[in-house]
PAZAPA-4460 file (N, C-alpha, C; in steps of 0.05 Angstrom, whole numbers, plus 32768, in hexadecimal, padded with zeros to 4 digits):
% residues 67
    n_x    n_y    n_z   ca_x   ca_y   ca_z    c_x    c_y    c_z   seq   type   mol
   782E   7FB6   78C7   7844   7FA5   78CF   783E   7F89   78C5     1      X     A
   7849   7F7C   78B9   784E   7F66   78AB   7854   7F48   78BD     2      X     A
   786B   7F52   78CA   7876   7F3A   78DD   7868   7F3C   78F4     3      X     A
   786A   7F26   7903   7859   7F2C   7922   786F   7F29   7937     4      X     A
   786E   7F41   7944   7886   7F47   7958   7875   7F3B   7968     5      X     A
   788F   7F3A   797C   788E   7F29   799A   7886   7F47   79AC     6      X     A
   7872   7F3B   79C3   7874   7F50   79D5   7886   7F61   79DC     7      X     A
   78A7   7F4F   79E1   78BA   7F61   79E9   78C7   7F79   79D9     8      X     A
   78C3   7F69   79BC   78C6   7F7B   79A4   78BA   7F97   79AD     9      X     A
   789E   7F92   79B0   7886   7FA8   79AF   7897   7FC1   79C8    10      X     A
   7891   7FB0   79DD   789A   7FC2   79EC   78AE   7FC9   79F5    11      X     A
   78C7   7FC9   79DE   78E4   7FD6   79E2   78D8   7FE9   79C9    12      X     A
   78C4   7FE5   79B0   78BB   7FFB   799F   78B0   8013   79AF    13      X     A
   7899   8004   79C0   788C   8023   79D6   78A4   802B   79E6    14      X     A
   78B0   8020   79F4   78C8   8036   79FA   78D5   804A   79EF    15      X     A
   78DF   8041   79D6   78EC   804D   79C2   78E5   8062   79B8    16      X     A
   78C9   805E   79B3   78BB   806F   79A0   78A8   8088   79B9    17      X     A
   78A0   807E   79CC   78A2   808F   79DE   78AD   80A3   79E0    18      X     A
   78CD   809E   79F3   78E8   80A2   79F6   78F0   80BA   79E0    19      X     A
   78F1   80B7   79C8   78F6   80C2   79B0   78DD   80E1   79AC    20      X     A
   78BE   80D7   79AB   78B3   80F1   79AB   78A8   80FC   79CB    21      X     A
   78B4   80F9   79D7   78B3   810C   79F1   78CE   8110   79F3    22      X     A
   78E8   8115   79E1   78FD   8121   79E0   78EF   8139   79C7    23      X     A
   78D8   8138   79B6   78D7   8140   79A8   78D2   8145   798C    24      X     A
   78E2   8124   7981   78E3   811C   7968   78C3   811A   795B    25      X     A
   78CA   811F   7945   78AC   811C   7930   78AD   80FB   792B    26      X     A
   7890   80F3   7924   788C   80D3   791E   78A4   80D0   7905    27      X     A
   78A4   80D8   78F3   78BA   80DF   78DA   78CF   80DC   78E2    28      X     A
   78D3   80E1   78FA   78FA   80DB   78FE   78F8   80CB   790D    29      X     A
   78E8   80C6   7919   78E2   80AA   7932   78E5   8093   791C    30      X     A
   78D3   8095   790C   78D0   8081   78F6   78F2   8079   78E9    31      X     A
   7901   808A   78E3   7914   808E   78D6   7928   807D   78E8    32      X     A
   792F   8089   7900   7939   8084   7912   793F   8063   7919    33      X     A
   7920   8061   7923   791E   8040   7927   7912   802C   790B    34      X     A
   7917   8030   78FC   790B   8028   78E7   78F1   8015   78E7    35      X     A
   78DA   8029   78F3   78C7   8019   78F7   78B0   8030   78DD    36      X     A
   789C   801D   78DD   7883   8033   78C3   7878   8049   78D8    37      X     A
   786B   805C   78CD   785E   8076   78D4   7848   8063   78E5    38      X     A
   783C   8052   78D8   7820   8048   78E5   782B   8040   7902    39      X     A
   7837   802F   7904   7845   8020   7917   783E   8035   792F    40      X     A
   7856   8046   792B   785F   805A   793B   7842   8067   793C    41      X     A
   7833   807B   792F   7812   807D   793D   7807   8066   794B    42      X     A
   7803   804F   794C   77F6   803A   7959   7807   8038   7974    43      X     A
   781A   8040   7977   782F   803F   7995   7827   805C   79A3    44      X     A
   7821   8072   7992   7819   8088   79A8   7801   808E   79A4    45      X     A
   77F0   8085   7995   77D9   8082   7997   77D3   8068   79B3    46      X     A
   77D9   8055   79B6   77CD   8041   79C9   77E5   8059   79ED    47      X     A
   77F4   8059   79E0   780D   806E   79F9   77F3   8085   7A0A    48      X     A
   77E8   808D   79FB   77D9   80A6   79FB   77CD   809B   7A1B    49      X     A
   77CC   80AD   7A31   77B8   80A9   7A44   77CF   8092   7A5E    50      X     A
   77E2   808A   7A54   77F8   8079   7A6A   780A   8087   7A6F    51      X     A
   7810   8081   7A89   782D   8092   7A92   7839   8085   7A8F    52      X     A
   7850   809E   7A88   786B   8089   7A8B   787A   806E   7A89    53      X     A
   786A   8071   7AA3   7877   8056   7AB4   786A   803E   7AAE    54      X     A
   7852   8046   7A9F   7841   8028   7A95   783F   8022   7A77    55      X     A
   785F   8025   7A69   785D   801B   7A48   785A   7FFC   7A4B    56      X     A
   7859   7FE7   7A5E   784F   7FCE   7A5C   7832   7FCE   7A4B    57      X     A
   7823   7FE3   7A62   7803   7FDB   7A57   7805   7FEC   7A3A    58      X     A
   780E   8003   7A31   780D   8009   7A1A   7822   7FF7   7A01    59      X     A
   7829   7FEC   7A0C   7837   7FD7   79F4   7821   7FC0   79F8    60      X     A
   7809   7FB6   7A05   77FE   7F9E   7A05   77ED   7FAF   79F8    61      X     A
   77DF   7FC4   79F9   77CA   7FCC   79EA   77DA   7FCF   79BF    62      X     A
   77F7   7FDC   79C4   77FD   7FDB   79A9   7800   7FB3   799C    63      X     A
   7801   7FAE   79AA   7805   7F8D   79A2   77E9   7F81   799C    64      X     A
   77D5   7F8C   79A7   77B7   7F89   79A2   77AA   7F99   7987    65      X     A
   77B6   7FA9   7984   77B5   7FBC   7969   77BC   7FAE   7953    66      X     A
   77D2   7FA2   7955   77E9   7F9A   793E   77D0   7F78   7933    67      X     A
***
């Protein structure tokens, strides 16, 4: 990623991208979808990995630490 998103950015991406492959979707159409890169989208369920649900805050501060 090139530009530097804002937190809120980040974590309307971990929702999204969440949201999207626990309906099912492959990173490939997630990508497509939200027009974000393949990496991106790994670095959001890679840091997702291990949080519930209900806590994409802390997994969007860990993807914002990544970036």
């Amino acid at each position: 990623m090139n530009e530097k998103l804002s937190f809120s950015e980040i974590k309307e991406d971990v929702k999204n991208v969440i949201t999207r492959n626990e309906s099912g979707m492959t990173m490939n159409q997630i990508a497509e979808e939200l027009s974000l890169s393949l990496e991106y989208i790994q670095t959001i369920l890679t840091c997702a990995q291990g949080f519930m649900e209900d806590d994409m805050e802390a997994a969007a501060h860990l993807v914002e630490m990544s970036l």
